[in-house]
N, C-alpha and C positions, 0 to 999 in steps of 0.2 A: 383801530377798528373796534368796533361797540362788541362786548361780549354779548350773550344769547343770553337771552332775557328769562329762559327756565332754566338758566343754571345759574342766572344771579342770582332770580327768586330762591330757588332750591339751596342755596351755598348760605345765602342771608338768614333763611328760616332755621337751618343747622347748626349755624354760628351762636342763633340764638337759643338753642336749644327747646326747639318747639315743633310739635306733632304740628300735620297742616289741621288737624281737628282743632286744636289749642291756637295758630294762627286764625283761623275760622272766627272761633270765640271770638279774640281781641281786634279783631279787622271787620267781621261784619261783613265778608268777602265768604260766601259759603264754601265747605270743603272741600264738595266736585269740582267746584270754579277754578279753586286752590290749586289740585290735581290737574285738571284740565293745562292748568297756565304752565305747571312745570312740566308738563310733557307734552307741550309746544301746541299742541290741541287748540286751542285759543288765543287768540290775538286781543293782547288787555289794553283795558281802557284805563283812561287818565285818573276817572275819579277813582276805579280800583286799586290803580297803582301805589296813590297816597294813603288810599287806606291799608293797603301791605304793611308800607313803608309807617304809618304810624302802629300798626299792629307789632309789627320788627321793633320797634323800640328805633329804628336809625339814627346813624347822627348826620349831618350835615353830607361829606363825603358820602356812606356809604346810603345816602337818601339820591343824591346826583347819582350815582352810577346802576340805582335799579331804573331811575327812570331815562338815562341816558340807551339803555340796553331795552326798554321798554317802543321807544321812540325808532328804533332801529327795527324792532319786529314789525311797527307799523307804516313804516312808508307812508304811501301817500295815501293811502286810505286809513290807516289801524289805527294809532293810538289817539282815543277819540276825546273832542275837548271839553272843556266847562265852562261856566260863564267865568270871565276873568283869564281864561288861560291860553285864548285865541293866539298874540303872540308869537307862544311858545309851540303850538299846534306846527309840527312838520310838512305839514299838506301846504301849508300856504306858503312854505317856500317851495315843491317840487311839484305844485297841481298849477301854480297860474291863476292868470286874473277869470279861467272860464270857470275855472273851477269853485272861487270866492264867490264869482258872479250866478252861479247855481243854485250856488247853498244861500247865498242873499234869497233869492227868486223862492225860491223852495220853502223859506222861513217865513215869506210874505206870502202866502199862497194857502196856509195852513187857514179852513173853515172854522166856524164857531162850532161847529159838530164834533170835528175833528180834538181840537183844545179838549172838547166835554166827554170827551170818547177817553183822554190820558187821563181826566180827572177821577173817571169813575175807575179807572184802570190800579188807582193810585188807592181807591175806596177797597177797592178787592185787593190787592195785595195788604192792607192794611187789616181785612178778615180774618186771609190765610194766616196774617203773622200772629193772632192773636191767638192762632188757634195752633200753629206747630214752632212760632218762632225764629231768630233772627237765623240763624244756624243752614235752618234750609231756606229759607226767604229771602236772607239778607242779598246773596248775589242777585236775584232778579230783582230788588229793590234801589239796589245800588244802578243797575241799568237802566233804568225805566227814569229814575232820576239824570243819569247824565244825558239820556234821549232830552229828557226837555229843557235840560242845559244845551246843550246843543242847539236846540231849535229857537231858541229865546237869545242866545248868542246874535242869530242871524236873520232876529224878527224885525224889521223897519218900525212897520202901520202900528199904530198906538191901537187900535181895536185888539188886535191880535197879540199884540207885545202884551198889552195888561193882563188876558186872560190868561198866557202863557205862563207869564209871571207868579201869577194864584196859584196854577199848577204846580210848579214850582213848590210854593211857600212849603203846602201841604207835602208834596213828595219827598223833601229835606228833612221837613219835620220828622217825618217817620221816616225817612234812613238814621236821622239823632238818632229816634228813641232806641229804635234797634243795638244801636252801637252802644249805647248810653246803657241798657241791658245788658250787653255784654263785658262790660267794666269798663268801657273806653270814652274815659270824660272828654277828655282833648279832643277826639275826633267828633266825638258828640256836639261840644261846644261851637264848634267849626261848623259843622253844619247845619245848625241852631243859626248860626252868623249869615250864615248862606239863606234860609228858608228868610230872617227879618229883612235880608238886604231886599228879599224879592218882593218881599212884603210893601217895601218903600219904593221900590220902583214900580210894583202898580197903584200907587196913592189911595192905598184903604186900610181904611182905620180898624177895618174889623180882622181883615188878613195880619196887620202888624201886631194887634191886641192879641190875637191868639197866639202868633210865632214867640212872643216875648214872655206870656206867660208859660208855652208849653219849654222853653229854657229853662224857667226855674227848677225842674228835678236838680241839674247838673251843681246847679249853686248848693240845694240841701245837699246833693251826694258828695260835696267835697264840705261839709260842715258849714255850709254860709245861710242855713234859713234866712237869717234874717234882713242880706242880701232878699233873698226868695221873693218874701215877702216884698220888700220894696220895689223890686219888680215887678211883680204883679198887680200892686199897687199903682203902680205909673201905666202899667196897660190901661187898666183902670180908666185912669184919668184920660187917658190920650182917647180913647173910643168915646167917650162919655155915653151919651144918650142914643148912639148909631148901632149900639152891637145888639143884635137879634136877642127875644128872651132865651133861646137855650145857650146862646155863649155868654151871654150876661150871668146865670146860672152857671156855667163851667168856671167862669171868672172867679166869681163867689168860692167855687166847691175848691177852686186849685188852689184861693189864699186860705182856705180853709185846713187846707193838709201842710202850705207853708206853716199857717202860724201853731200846728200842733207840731212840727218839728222843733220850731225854737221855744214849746214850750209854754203858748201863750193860751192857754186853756180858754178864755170867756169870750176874746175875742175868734177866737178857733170856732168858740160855737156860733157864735152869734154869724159871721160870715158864713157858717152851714145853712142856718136858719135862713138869711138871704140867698141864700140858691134855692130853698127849697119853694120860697114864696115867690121867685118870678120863675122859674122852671115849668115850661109848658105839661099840664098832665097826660098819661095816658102810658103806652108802651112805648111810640116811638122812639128813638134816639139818634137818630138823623135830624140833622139842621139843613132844611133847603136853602137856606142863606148862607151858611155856611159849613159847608161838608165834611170838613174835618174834624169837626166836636160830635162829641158820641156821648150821651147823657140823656136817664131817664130816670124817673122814679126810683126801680131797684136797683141803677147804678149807685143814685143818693145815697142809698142806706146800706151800699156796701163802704162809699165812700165814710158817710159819718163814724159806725161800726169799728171798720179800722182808724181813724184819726182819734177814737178815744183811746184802741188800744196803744196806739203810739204816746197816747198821753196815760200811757197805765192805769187805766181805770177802767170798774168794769163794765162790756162791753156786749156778754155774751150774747141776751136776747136782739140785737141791731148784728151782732154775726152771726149765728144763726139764724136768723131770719131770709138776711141778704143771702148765706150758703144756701140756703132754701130754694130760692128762686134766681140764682145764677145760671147762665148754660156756659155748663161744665166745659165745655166744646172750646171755648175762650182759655187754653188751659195756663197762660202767665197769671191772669187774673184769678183762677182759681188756687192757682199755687199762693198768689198773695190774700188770698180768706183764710186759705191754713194755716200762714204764717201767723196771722194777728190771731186769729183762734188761740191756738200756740202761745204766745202772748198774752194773750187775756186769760186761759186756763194757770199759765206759769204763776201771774198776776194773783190767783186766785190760792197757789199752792195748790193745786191739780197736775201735778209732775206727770201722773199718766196719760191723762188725756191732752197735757200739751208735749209727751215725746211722739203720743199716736198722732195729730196733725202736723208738728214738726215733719215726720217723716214724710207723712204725705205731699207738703210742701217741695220736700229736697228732691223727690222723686218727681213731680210735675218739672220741677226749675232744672233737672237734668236732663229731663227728656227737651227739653226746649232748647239748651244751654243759656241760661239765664244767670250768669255771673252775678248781678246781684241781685237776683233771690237768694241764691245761693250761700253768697257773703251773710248777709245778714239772717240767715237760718243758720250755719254754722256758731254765729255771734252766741244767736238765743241758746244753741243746744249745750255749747258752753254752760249755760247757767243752770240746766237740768242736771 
């Protein structure tokens, strides 16, 4: 018999010696959720459960028996699926063919309204995270993403299946970053894997250009810019002449912050400079063509700003300026202007004024739990 799935969660998180705040962090699965699941409150879902289990550190064994106990809470409705994991899904051996035959019907039945109704859903939680972070976000990002796993699972019609799939791209994307925030590259990468698969299964070249550039963080955060780069590179190439001016412009600004990681100063700018010359003007930073790129102007020149201070050089008037005109409200972003501030002042032998936004830094990227901000403000305060 399957043991209860909030005392394998609860026995795994102890073994590993980890607060559920500290599971939270590493999983991307929010605290409450956390709580919720170990005191039986909540019936978890599939994509949660792997994100436990890679938050847990598990190994092979003790990955089979949280989700073995997981499967057991959910009968034939709970433990809910993802694309790929159908399967494995316990409903379709104890629900029957009326039940496969529903959720088919259900998935083919979904309006263009409807699709556009989770896209904008995915635009709004993607606000909120900007502005409180993965910590308290993450668990309703992680659902809102296996919903349309789920429903793209059991979509036939190619009209519906395509737009589903978009949905998708973008709602992957940002479950990554979030986790990918949180220090967890492996899971981040996975679902970076997940957003490009979706991206290929609706046949657009603008959807896949984005999903493969917005991967390259994971490459820089494990030392590989220059990987990064050639990734973004090959997005690049594959979109050609079809990506709208502001993702053509994000395209630009993302190899831009690639090739200042590995170091590569002229080309770093020069790719800047090409985003700033096809980058539509004004405030906007919504793409109606494409909704998940978010860039404008004073995005630019937070972007530039910091890629020089990564390239140690100085920076201050393009950081201050961008501090200027930031809204502060976006508070990850604003933790990373302090950083490079910080940076740029260090740069400068200004030890005070880069311990004063150091700190302000570490205090934003704590209230958020932003692991790494966090990591690499520690790195810098070292050198103070």
């Amino acid at each position: 018999m399957a043991e209860p799935f909030a005392s394998v969660l609860r026995e795994s998180r102890l073994g590993a010696g980890l607060t559920q705040e500290e599971l939270a962090e590493r999983s991307g699965v929010s605290r409450h959720a956390i709580s919720m699941l170990e005191s039986g409150g909540r019936r978890p879902r599939l994509s949660s459960v792997t994100a436990l289990a890679d938050g847990l550190g598990l190994d092979p064994t003790g990955r089979g028996r949280l989700l073995a106990s997981a499967r057991k809470v959910g009968g034939p409705s709970g433990l809910g699926a993802s694309a790929g994991s159908a399967v494995e899904h316990p409903s379709f051996l104890l629900a029957g063919d009326e039940a496969l035959a529903a959720r088919i019907e259900s998935g083919g039945s979904l309006s263009a309204d409807v699709v556009d109704s989770f896209m904008s859903q995915t635009q709004l939680l993607r606000t909120l995270d900007r502005q409180v972070g993965a910590v308290i976000m993450g668990g309703q990002v992680q659902a809102h993403l296996a919903a349309l796993e789920d429903l793209l699972a059991f979509s036939m019609l190619p009209q519906t299946r395509d737009r589903l799939a978009r949905a998708v791209v973008g709602a992957a994307a940002l479950a990554a970053w979030q986790v990918l925030d949180l220090g967890n590259t492996q899971r981040a990468w996975q679902l970076y894997e997940l957003s490009k698969g979706a991206a290929a299964r609706a046949d657009d070249p603008m959807y896949l250009a984005y999903a493969m550039t917005a991967q390259a963080p994971v490459l820089t955060a494990v030392g590989k810019p220059d990987l990064a780069v050639e990734l973004i590179q090959e997005a690049q190439r594959s979109v050609g002449t079809k990506a709208s001016p502001r993702l053509m412009a994000w395209l630009h600004a993302s190899a831009a912050e690639a090739l200042a990681h590995a170091g590569r100063r002229d080309a770093s700018m020069r790719a800047v400079d090409r985003a700033a010359a096809v980058l539509p003007p004004g405030d906007d930073d919504w793409d109606l063509e494409m909704p998940d790129v978010i860039l404008n102007d004073r995005n630019l020149i937070r972007w530039r700003g910091c890629m020089l201070a990564q390239l140690d050089e100085a920076a201050m008037s393009e950081l201050y300026d961008a501090l200027a005109k930031i809204d502060t409200k976006f508070t990850r972003a604003t933790a990373s202007m302090h950083f490079h501030m910080a940076k740029a002042h260090l740069a400068h032998g200004e030890r005070d004024q880069a311990a004063n936004h150091a700190r302000q830094a570490r205090g934003l990227a704590v209230r958020i739990g932003s692991a790494r901000n966090r990591a690499r403000i520690d790195r810098l305060c070292a050198e103070l």
